[in-house]
Structure formats: structure tokens, C-alpha cells
N, C-alpha and C positions, 0 to 999 in steps of 0.2 A: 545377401549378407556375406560380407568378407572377413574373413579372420586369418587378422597374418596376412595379410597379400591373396590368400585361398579362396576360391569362393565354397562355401560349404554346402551347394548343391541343394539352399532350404529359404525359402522365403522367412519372413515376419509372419504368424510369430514363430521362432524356434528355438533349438538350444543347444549349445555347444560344450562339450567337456574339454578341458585343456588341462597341462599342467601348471604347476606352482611359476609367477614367472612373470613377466612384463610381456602382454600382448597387445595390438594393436586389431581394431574392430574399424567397420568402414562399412557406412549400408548406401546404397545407389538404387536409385527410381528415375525413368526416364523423363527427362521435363523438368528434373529436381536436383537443386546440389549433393554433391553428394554430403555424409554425414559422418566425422570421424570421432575417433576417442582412442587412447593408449590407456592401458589399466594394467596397476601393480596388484598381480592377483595375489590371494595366498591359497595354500592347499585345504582344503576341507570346505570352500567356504561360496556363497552364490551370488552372483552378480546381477541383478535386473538393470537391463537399459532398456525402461519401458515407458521413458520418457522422451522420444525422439522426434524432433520437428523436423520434419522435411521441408525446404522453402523454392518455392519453384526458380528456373534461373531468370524466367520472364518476368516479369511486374510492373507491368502496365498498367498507371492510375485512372483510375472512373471515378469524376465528379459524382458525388451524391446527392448535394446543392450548393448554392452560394451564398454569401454574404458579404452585403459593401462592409460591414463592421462587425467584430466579433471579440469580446470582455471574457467567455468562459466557454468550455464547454466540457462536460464530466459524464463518463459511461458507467451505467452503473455495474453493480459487484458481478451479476448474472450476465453483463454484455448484451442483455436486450434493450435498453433505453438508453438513449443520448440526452442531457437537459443540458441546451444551447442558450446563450445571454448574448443578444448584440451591441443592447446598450445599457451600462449599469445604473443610468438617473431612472431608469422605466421600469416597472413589476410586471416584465413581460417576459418568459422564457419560451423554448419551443422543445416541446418535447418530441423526439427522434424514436421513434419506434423500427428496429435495428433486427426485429425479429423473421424476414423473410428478405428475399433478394431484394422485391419491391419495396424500399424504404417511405416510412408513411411518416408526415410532419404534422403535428397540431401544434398551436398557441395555448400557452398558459398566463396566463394573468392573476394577479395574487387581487382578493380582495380589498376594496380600501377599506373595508372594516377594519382588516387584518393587522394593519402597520400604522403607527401613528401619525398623526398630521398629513395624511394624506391628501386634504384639502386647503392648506393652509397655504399662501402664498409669499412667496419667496424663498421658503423652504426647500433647499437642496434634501435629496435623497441617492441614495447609492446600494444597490440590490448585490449581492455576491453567491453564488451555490459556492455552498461548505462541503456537503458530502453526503452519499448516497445511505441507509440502513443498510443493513445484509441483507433483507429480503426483497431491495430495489425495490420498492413503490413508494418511500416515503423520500423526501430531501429536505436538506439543512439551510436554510437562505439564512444570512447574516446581512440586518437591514441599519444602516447611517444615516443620520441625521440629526443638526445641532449640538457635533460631537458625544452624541450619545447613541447607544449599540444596542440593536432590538435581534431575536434568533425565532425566527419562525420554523414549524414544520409542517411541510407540506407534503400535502396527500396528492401525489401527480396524477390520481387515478378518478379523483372529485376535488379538485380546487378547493371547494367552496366550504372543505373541513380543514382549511390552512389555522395552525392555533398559532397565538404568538406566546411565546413561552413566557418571555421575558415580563409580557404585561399580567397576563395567567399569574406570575407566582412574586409578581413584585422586587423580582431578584435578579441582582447585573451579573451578568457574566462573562469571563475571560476567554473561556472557551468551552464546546458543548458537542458531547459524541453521543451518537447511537450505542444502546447495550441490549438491544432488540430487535426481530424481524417485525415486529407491528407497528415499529415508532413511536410507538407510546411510553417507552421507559428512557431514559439516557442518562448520563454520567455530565454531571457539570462542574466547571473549574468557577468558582465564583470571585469577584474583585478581589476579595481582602486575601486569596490563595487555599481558599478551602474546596475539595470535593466533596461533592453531593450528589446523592440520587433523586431522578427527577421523576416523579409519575404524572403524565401528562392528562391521562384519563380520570385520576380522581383529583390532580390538582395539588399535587401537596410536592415536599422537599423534605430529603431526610436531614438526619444529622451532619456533622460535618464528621466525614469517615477519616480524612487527611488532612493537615494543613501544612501552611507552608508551599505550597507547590511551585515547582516554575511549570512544567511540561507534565503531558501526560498519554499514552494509550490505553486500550484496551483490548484484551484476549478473549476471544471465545463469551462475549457477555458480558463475562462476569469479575474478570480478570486485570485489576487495574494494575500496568508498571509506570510509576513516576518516578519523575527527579525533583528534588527540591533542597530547603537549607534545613538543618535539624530542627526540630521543635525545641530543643534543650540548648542547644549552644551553636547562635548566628553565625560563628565564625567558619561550623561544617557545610557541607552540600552532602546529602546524600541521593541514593536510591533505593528503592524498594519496590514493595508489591503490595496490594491491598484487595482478598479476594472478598465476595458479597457475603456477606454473615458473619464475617470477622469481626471480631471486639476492638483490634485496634490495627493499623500497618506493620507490615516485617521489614525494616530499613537490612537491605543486604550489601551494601557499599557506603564508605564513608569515607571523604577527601576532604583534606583541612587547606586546599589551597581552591580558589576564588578562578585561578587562570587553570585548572587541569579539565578540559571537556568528561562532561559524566554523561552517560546514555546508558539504557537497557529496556531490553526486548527480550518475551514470554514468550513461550511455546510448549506444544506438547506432542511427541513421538512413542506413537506405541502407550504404552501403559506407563510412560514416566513425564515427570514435570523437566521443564528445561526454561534457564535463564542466562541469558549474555548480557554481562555487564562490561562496558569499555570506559576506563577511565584511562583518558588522554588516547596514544598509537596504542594501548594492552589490552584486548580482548577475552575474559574469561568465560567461558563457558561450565554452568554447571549443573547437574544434575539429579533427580531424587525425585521428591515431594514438596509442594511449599508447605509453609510450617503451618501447623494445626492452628486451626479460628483462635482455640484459648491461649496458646503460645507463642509467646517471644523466640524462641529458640527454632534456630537457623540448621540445625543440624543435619536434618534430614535432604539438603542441596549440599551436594560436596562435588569439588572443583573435578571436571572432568575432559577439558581440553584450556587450551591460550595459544591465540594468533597474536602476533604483531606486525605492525603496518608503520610504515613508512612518517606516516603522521598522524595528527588528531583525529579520532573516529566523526566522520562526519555525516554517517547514516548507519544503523545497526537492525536488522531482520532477520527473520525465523519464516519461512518459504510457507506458504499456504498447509501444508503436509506435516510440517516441522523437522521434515529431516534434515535442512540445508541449513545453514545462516552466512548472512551476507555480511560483511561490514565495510564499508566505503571510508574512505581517505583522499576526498578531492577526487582524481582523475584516476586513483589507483584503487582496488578493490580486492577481498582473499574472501574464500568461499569455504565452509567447514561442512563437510559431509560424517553426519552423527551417527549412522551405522558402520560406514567403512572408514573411521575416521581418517579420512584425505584430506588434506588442505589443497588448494588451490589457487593461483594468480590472476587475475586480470586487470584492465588497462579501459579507460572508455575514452575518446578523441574531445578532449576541451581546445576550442578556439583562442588566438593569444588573447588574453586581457577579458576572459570570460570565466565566470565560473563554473566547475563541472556540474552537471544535472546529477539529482539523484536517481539510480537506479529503481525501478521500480516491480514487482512482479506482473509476471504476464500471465503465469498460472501455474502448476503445484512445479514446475524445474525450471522454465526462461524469468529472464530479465530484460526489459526495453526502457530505454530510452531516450531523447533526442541527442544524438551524438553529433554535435556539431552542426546541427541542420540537416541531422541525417535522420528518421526515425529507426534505431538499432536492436535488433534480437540476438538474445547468445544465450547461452546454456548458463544454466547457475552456476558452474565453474568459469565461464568464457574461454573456453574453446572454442566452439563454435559460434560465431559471429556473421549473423546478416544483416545487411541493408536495404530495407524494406521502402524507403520511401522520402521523398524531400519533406519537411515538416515547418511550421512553422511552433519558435518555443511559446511551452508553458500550457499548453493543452492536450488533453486527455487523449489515448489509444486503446485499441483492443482487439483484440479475433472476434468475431461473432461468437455466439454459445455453440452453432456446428462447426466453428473452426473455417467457415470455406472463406471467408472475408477477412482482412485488416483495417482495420478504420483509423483514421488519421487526420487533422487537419491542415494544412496547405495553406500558402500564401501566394498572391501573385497584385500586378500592380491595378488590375480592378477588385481587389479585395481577397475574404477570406472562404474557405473551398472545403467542406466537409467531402471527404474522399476516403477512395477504398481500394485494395491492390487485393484479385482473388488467390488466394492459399492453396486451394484444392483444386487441381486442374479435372476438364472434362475427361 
């Protein structure tokens, strides 16, 4: 570890007192870039840099397998499973077991009970993975056909309990997330713009909690933040939040123009609530509590930082931890660090006449991804910036759970190439 140019005579981990004052920090490992950072310190106050990626200078890619064709592939939240799709007419995935060096494949096949017309002839079908639960075993398939839209979930770990939601509760839906590690509960945006909660195990749908919706995620379970138009008057869009037990939604932004991008993202640091709302380049960040189940009243969030960018917010996060938040504008990006409150710049490499990627977390402080055809690591400020790997767009990354691998996919002119660049040198 260097400080100031010094080496302070103490490996990782240790600690340095300085004074009030802009220093400059540098840690070096041999085989490893090195790692920097400049910090506006103040007097009394304590800095953890305990989030440091060391990325080797070598990285040499190793095939994992191949594939002449390849529609999806998604790792899940824990980075032990892969679920790969070659061909989307087929209900065949493979699932990628990610959990030791020796990488193990099996085939998934979804039931034909499971999906309709599955024996019907001439019927096109079209299979898609939506997205993993939090506690990786279950996945989201989103099933086409005769322009009508079926949501299966599947149990990767016994196939043969794949439920189809959509035939289960007789009800369309827009769009449908996990709000559970068992996959038995989730959150669905239904046709006509309402949420509802879904219990998969006894089969039922609740109220409608929201309506109106365009977009929507969820926090911690339970935690809904949406965009939509007002319930009361079509001419608004707002935002808000809607947590589970609540009597009705807390609309915490309201824009009377059609063309201003609205977005917001939940989080929660330490023992407080936190909400980023971005209407249009203006990101507010705010603070507190959300407001009580019985209450309207907004009070208890009050405005506690505002970035602005360059242009329209075109992606808004809250870092796994909650202490960071991102918010993206095309190829330009500002990072708000909620303890020390620091803003930050960065920049991600869009090719001419392409649009940039969204950043995406890599784990509680990095951000990746495809830069240009490049698969790209950098620190949640973007300081630090590596290039880990040629990539092909639109598919999934990640460390392994010990960190000592980067998984990645790969293109070349006999097809597509699940690959891996090692992290942790011997």
C-alpha cells in the first residue's frame, strides 16, 4: 500500500492516519494492476477502501464450451448457475453449473404439459429466460405463441414442477418479477396496467395495489418503485413507491410533460430509506423513511443530494449495499457516494452508430459491461477501468461466488463460446 507516493511499510489490511487534505492511495500486487484512487479527505473522519479489485495484467481466455447458436444466456444472482438457450422455437435450456473449476452442463427441457399447444401443428413457439429469483433456483421463461404471452416458473433443480403462471390464474400479463427466494410469490404488471401480487402455491392474485403502470421494480421483496400516468388526472406521469401492506401507493414525483424521462430507484443504507428520482438530466436523491402504510404524507423523505448529467437519465441504481447510486445518460455516467457524499464522472466507450450499454452491477462497488466489444470492470465511480475480455453483445457476466474466474461469452466465425479469464492468480 502506497500513500502519497510512500510505501507505508504494511500490507492489506491496514491503516493509515493522515491529515485533512487531498491524498492519493495506490495498492500494487505482483501479476496485478496496479489499483489507484485520490480522496478529499476531511479531519475527524474515516475512509474504508474495502472494496478493491485487483485484476491480473494477464488474461488469457479458456473456453468453457461451445455453441454453433446461442438466443440467451443469464447467471444467476449467487453466480453459481448459467441457464443457456441455443434456440428459442425449442423448450430446451442447459443449465451451467458454475460452482467449481470443473464446469458441469445438463439439459433442461420444460414440460409439454407446462406451455400450451405444445403439440399442435404449425404453431410457432418462442421460449425466452426473463430472470433468475434471489435465491437462484427458480427462472422466469416468458413463453409466444399466436401472439399471445404465457410466464412460466421454473424450478431448475426438478423441471417437472415448472407451473405456468399465466394458465394457473387465468390472468395476462405485461410483465412479472420475483418478490421471493422460493419463487412461489412475485409481483405482476397485468394488461390493463395494474399490480398485483401473485401466490403461486395456493394459486390466487391479490388486489390491484397500483394502477396505471408503465414500468416497474422491486426492493428487497417487498419494495415496489414504479413509473406510471396518475390515477386522477391522464395528462400527469408520476413516480412512486408501493410497499407490501400498504393501503394505497405514495406517488413521490409528478411531471405534467409526456416528453420529460421519469425514472426511480429504492434503496436502503444503514438504518435509513433512500429514493433517486430522475426526471429528465436531474437526479434527486432523498432521504428518511417511506411514508407510513396508513399515510399519504411524504414528509418523512426529504431531498438530500442532486446530480446532473449531461442528458436524459437513461438508467438509475442503488449499488447492491446501498451506499452508491449510479445514474447513466447514454455513454456518460455520475456516481453519488451516500456516506462521503462525493460525486463522481464517468464515460463508457459506445461504437459510432450504436447505442451505449447499460451499466450493470458486478457486486456491492464494480460496474461491467460490454464496452464496445470489450467486456469492461471499473469501480462505481470509474476510476478504475479494466478490460477483461472480447465479448459478444447482449449476454450475461460474472465472477464466480470465490471471485477466482470471469465468465463471459464470446463470438467467433464457428459460433458462440461460453468462456472464462482467471481473477486469482496461482
Amino acid at each position: 500500500v502506497y500513500v502519497d507516493g510512500l510505501n507505508i511499510n504494511s500490507r492489506t489490511a491496514s491503516k493509515k492516519t493522515v491529515v485533512a487534505g487531498t491524498h492519493s492511495v495506490r495498492m500494487t500486487k505482483t501479476g496485478y494492476q496496479d489499483w489507484n484512487r485520490t480522496l478529499d479527505l476531511d479531519a475527524g473522519t474515516l475512509t474504508w477502501l474495502d472494496y478493491i479489485l485487483l485484476v491480473p495484467k494477464e488474461l488469457p481466455v479458456q473456453t468453457v464450451t461451445d455453441y454453433e447458436k446461442l438466443v440467451g444466456l443469464t447467471i444467476s444472482p449467487d453466480s453459481k448457475w448459467a441457464l443457456a438457450q441455443e434456440v428459442a422455437a425449442t423448450p430446451t435450456f442447459q443449465l451451467v453449473d458454475l460452482r467449481s473449476e470443473e464446469v458441469k452442463i445438463s439439459d433442461l427441457t420444460l414440460p409439454i404439459t407446462s406451455y400450451s399447444e405444445a403439440g399442435t401443428k404449425g404453431v410457432k413457439h418462442s421460449f425466452s429466460m426473463v430472470s433468475w429469483d434471489s435465491g437462484s433456483r427458480y427462472a422466469l421463461v416468458k413463453h409466444l405463441y399466436r401472439e399471445q404471452t404465457e410466464w412460466l416458473v421454473v424450478d431448475t433443480q426438478n423441471i417437472s414442477q415448472t407451473t405456468n403462471v399465466t394458465r394457473l390464474l387465468s390472468v395476462n400479463f405485461k410483465d412479472l418479477q420475483f418478490a421471493s427466494t422460493s419463487g412461489k410469490t412475485l409481483y405482476g404488471l397485468t394488461t390493463d396496467g395494474a399490480i398485483r401480487k401473485v401466490d403461486v402455491s395456493a394459486g390466487t392474485i391479490s388486489r390491484a395495489f397500483v394502477s396505471h403502470v408503465d414500468t416497474f421494480t422491486i426492493f428487497d421483496n417487498s419494495v415496489i418503485s414504479y413509473v406510471g400516468v396518475d390515477s386522477n388526472d391522464a395528462t400527469k406521469r408520476v413516480a412512486g413507491i408501493f410497499r407490501d401492506g400498504d393501503e394505497a401507493p405514495h406517488v413521490l414525483r409528478s411531471v405534467s410533460s409526456e416528453d420529460v424521462v421519469l425514472k426511480i430507484a429504492t434503496g436502503k443504507y444503514f438504518s435509513d430509506d433512500y429514493v433517486a428520482i430522475a426526471e429528465g438530466n436531474i437526479v434527486t436523491i432523498l432521504k428518511g423513511r417511506y411514508p407510513s402504510s396508513s399515510s399519504q404524507d411524504n414528509s418523512s423523505l426529504a431531498d438530500f443530494a442532486t446530480l446532473q448529467l449531461t442528458g436524459a437519465v437513461s438508467a438509475l441504481s442503488f449499488s447492491p449495499r446501498g451506499d452508491y447510486v449510479v445514474a447513466q445518460s447514454g455513454e456518460s455516467f455520475k456516481s453519488y457516494e451516500i456516506e462521503h457524499k462525493r460525486t463522481d464522472v464517468g464515460a463508457v466507450t459506445v461504437p459510432d452508430g450504436e447505442a451505449a450499454e447499460t451499466l450493470q452491477w458486478l457486486d456491492i462497488a464494480h460496474l461491467w459491461n460490454d464496452d464496445g466489444g470489450t467486456l469492461t470492470v471499473r469501480d462505481f465511480n470509474g476510476i478504475n477501468v479494466y478490460s477483461i475480455m472480447t465479448v459478444a453483445p447482449g449476454f450475461d457476466a460474472s465472477l464466480s461466488q470465490s471471485g477466482r474466474f470471469f465468465y463471459g461469452v464470446g463470438k467467433s466465425d464457428t459460433g458462440y463460446h461460453l468462456q472464462r479469464v482467471k481473477m486469482i492468480l496461482n
